[in-house]
C-alpha positions, 0 to 999 in steps of 0.5 A: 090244183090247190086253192085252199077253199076250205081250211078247217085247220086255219085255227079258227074252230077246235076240232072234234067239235059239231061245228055245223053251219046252215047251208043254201039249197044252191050250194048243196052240191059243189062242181069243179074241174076235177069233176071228169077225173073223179067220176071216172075213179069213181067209175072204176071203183064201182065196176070193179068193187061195188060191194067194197063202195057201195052196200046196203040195207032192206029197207033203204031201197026207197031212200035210195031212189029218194036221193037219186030223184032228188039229187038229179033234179037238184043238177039239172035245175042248178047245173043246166050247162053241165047237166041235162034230164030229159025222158028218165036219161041224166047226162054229163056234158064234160064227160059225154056219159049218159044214163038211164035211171032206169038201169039202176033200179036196183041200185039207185045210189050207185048212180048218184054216187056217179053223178057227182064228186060227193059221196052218199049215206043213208041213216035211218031211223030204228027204234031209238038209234040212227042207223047207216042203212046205205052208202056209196062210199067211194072216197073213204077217209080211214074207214070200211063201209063193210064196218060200218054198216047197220050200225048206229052213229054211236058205234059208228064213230066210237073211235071218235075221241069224246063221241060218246061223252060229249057229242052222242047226245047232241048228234042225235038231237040234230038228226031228231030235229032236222027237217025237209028243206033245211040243210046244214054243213061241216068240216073236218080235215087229217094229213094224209101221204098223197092225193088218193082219194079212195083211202080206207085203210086208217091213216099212216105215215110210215113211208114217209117217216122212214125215209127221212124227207120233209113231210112237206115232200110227202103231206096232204092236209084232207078236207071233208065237207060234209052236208046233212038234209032230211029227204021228205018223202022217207024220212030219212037223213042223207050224208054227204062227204065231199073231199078236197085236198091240199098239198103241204107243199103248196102250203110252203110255197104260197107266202100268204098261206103261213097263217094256215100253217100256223093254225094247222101247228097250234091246232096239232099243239093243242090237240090231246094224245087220244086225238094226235092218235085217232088222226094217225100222228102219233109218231109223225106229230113232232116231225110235222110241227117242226116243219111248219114252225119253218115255214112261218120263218120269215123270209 
């Protein structure tokens, strides 16, 4: 299904920015229907590749149990006709799955990563840097947890063009300053060919170029909501990454979306070299520009 919830392409924000908004407890967490599909994908994912989606550092052990106490109270108490907690067991209602928090003591963000759509990191403090100290990352977006891993945010988005220059700085002031009970939310998007979910590999357009299609036969425009929270106990800051995506094709299709398609368009228009290249569209930039310049015909 494709509702265009979230539509940080539409014009109204310049990309590569911090764009962060204030975020209520309630709307922490988002459940949808496709909430059974993706926990199974997610399922299968960490049954037959944990170390690829999930890893983590000594010493974040604490913070994992942290965010699985939290993030279970947070469902029961927010989503009680889809979540159940009773005697140390969580249950899904649409799934009919149950779980002994219990089971995963040695792995505590494993099962919060089962629970819901979203994806988790930990970044901790370590000396003067803030560094991803876990994860259970099972819907990357072109990038490899084994990558990433104990390093600080600086070489964590160092292929961010302008991260060091401009938003280094001001990334680590927010995870300086951020406290407990305060919750902050951001956007970012990418096309991508198809709806897969679990895509590290670094966006590419190669299929669909050679084939010679319209990209709206091939395209999804990918949006990551992303959410920051301080976890009281620990100290540290928990990430959050949940994926929604939207076909070009549906974008074509709903007449009332060509202000999307226009802001999608001058967005790409205005975009540097560094960044058409970060995003992958290097050589499917003109191609895809063309084709939304149709779409906004009218008629």
């Amino acid at each position: 299904m494709n509702d265009f919830r979230y539509t940080p392409y539409d014009g109204s924000a310049r990309p590569f920015t911090m764009g962060l908004h204030l975020c209520t407890p309630e709307d922490w967490i988002e459940i949808d229907d496709k909430l059974p599909v993706q926990l199974a994908r997610k399922a299968a994912l960490l049954s037959k590749n944990r170390e690829d989606v999930y890893l983590s550092l000594p010493g974040a052990h604490d913070a994992e149990h942290e965010v699985l106490d939290v993030l279970v109270q947070h469902l029961s108490q927010n989503f009680p006709d889809i979540y159940t907690y009773k005697e140390g067991e969580v249950s899904i209602k649409p799934t009919g799955q149950t779980y002994r928090l219990g089971d995963f003591d040695d792995a505590p963000l494993t099962l919060a990563g089962r629970l819901v759509q979203e994806d988790f990191c930990i970044i901790q403090q370590a000396d003067e840097s803030h560094v991803l100290s876990a994860a259970c990352l099972c819907f990357p977006s072109s990038w490899r947890l084994a990558d990433k891993i104990g390093k600080p945010l600086e070489q964590v988005h160092a292929p961010v063009p302008g991260y060091a220059q401009v938003l280094a700085r001001k990334v680590n002031l927010v995870f300086d300053r951020l406290l407990p009970g305060k919750i902050l939310w951001r956007q970012n998007w990418s096309l991508d060919e198809g709806p897969e979910l679990h895509r590290p590999a670094p966006h590419s357009h190669a299929d669909w170029l050679q084939s010679g299609d319209s990209p709206v036969d091939h395209l999804f425009i990918r949006v990551e909501r992303q959410t920051l929270r301080r976890l009281p106990k620990s100290g540290a800051v928990l990430f959050s990454i949940r994926i929604h995506t939207d076909s070009l094709s549906a974008l074509a299709e709903n007449p009332k979306a060509k202000h999307l398609a226009a802001g999608l368009m001058r967005q790409l228009e205005e975009m540097t070299p560094e960044e058409i290249s970060y995003k992958g569209l290097a050589q499917a930039v003109g191609p895809i520009i063309h084709e939304l310049k149709r779409l906004m015909m009218p008629g």
